[in-house]
C-alpha positions as CSV (number, residue, x, y, z in Angstrom):
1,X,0.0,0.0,0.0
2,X,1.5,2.9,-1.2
3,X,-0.4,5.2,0.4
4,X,0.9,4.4,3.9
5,X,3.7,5.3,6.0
6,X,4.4,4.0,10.0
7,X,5.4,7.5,11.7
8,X,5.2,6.0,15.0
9,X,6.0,3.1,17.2
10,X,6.5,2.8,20.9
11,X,6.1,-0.2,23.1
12,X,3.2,-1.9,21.2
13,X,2.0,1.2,19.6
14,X,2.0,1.4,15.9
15,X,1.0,5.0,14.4
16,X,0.3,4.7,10.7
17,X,-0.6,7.7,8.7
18,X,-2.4,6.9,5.1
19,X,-5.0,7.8,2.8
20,X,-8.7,8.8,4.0
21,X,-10.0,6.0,1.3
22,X,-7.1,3.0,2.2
23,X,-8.0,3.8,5.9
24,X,-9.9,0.7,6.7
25,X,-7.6,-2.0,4.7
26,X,-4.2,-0.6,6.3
27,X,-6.3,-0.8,9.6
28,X,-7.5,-5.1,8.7
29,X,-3.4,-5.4,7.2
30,X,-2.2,-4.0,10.7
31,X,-4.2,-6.0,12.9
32,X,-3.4,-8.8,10.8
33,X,0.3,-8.8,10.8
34,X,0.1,-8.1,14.6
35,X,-2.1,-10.7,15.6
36,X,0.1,-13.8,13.7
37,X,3.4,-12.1,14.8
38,X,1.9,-12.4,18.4
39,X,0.1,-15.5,17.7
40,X,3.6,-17.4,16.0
41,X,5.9,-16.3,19.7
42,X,2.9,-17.0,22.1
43,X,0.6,-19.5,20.9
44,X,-0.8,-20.1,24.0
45,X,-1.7,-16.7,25.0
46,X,-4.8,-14.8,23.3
47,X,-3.5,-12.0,21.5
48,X,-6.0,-8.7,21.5
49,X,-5.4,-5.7,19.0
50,X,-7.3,-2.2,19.0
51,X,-6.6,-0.1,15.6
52,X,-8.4,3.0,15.8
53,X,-9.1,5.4,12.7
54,X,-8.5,8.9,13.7
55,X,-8.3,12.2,11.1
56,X,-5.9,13.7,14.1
57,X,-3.3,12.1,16.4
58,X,-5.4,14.0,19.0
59,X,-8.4,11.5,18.7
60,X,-6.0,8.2,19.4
């Protein structure tokens, strides 16, 4: 996705900015690559991930 950049990480914060319109599939390709990163070093722990869609860094 061209369209979008990480600007952001700290801890197991990820701050992407992108496109209004890519917005939701950079959020579901985020959450995805977290999840089975998390998933493939802890299998036996549940892995949770919040992605928010904010138009400032304000709002996250």
């Amino acid at each position: 996705m061209k369209s979008a950049r990480i600007v952001s990480t700290v801890h197991d914060e990820v701050v992407v900015e992108c496109h209004e319109e890519t917005a939701e599939q950079c959020r579901e390709i985020i959450t995805t690559a977290m999840v089975e990163a998390m998933a493939a070093l802890f299998a036996e722990v549940p892995v949770e991930v919040e992605a928010n869609i904010c138009t400032t860094w304000a709002e996250k």
